[in-house]
C-alpha positions as CSV (number, residue, x, y, z in Angstrom):
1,X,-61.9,6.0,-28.4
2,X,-58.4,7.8,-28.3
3,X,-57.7,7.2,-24.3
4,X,-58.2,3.4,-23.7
5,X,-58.5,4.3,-20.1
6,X,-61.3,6.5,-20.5
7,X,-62.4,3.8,-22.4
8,X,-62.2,0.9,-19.5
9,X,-63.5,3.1,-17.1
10,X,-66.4,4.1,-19.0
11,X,-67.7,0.8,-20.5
12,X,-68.3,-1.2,-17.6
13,X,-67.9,-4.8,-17.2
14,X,-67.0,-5.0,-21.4
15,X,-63.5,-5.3,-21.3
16,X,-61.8,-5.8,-17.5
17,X,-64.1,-7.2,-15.1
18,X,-62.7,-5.0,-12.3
19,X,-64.8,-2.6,-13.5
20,X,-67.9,-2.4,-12.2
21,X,-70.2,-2.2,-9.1
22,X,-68.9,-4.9,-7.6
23,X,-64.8,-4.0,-8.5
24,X,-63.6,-7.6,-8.2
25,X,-61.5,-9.0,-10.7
26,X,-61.9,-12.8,-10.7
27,X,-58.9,-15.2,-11.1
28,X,-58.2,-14.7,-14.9
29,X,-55.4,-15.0,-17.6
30,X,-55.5,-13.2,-20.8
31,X,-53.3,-14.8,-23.1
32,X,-51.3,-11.7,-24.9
33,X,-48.7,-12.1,-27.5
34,X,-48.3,-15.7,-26.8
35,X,-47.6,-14.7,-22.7
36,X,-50.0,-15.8,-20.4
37,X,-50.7,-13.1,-17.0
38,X,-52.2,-13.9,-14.2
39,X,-53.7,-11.8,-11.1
40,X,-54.3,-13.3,-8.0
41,X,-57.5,-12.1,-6.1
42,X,-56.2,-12.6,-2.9
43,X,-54.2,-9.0,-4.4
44,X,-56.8,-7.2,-5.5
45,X,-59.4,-7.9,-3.2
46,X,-57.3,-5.9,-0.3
47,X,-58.1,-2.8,0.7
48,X,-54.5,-1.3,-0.3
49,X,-56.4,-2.6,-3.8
50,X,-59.8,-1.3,-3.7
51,X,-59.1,1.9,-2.4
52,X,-56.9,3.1,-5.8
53,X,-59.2,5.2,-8.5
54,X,-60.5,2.5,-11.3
55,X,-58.0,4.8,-13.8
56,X,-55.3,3.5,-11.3
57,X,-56.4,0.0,-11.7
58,X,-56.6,-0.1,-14.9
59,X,-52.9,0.7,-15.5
60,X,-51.8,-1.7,-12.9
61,X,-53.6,-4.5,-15.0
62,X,-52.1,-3.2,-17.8
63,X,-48.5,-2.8,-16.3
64,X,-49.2,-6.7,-15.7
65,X,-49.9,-7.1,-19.1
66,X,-46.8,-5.5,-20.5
67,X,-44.2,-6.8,-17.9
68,X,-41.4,-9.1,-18.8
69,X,-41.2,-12.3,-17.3
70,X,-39.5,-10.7,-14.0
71,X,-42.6,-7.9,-13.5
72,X,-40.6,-5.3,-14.8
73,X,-41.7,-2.6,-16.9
74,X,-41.5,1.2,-18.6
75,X,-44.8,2.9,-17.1
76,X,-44.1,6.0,-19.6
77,X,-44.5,3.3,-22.5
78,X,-47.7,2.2,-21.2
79,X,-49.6,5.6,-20.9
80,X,-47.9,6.6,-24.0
81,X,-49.8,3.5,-25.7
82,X,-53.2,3.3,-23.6
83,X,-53.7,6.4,-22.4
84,X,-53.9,7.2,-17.9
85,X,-52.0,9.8,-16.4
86,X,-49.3,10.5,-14.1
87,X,-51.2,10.7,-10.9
88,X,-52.2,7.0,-11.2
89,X,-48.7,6.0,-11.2
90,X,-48.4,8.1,-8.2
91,X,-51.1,6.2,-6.6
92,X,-50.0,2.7,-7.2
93,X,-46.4,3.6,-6.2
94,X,-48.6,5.3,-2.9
95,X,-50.2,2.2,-1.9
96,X,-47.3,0.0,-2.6
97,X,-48.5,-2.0,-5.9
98,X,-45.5,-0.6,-8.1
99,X,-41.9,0.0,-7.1
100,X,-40.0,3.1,-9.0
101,X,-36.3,3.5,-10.4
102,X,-34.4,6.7,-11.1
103,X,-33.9,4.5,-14.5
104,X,-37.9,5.2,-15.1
105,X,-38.9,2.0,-15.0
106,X,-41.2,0.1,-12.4
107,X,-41.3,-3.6,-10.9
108,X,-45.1,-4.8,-9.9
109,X,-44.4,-5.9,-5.9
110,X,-47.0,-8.6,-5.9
111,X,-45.4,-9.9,-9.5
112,X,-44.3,-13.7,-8.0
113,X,-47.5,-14.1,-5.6
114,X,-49.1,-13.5,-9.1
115,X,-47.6,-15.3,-11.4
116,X,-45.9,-18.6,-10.8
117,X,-43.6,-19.2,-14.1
118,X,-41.5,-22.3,-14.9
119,X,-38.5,-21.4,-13.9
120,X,-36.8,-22.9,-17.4
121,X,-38.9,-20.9,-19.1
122,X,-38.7,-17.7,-17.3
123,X,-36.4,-14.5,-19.7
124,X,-34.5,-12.5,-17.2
125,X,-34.9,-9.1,-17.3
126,X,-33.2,-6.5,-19.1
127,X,-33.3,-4.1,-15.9
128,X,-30.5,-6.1,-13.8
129,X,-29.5,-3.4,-12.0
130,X,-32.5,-2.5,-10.7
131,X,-33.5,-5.9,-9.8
132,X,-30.3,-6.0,-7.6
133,X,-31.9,-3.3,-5.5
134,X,-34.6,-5.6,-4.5
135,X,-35.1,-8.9,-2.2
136,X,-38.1,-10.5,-2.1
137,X,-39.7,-11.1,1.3
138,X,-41.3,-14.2,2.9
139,X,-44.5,-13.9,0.5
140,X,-42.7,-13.3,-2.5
141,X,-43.3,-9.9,-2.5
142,X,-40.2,-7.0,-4.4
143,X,-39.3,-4.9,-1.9
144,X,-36.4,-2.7,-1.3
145,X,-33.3,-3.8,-0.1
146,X,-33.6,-2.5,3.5
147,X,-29.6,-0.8,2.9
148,X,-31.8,1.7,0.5
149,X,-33.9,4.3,1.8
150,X,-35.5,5.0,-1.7
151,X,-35.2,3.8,-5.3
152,X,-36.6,6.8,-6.8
């Protein structure tokens, strides 16, 4: 198919278990250009979660996918390359799940309560000075630096 998110949404439980009846992504890693991902289900079992489109989820597992090592990533690239539109972006910056720069690109807010990396092994990111207008709270969790009113 040409839109890999029309794709996920329509196939079922083929490709992303989150997809589904049930819409509950179990504990999983896929390992993807020798980078292992992980998404904790205490995330996407809330309701913030559950209540985004399945479109909207899709992206967000595939933001994960594509992040660097710091949860960082260029949404454009991603809907470029899958497919999804701009409205799901909207949504996941709604609810929280993505943080947005005037730069363009986004950080994934649950990205350390996610994934635990080795420290030693970790790459920083290339967007440094968007990562200075973040602190991460008591549950490891971006926000934004409460001197900033907005990022966007």
């Amino acid at each position: 198919m040409k839109n890999l998110i029309e794709f996920l949404v329509k196939s079922g439980n083929t490709f992303f278990p989150f997809i589904g009846e049930s819409q509950v992504l179990p504990l999983f890693v896929w390992n993807f250009m020798s980078q292992k991902r992980m998404f904790d289900k205490s995330i996407i079992e809330t309701d913030n979660f559950l209540n985004v489109s399945l479109s909207a989820k899709a992206i967000y597992f595939l933001l994960g996918m594509e992040a660097d090592d710091e949860g960082f990533v260029s949404p454009q690239r991603i809907l470029r390359l899958y497919g999804g539109e701009k409205g799901d972006l909207k949504n996941l910056i709604d609810t929280g799940l993505i943080i947005p720069f005037k730069s363009g690109v986004v950080v994934i807010t649950d990205w350390n309560q996610n994934n635990w990396l080795d420290t030693r092994r970790i790459k920083p990111t290339q967007y440094q000075e968007e990562k200075k207008l973040l602190t991460l709270n008591d549950c490891r969790k971006y926000v934004l630096s409460h001197c900033l009113a907005s990022a966007k």
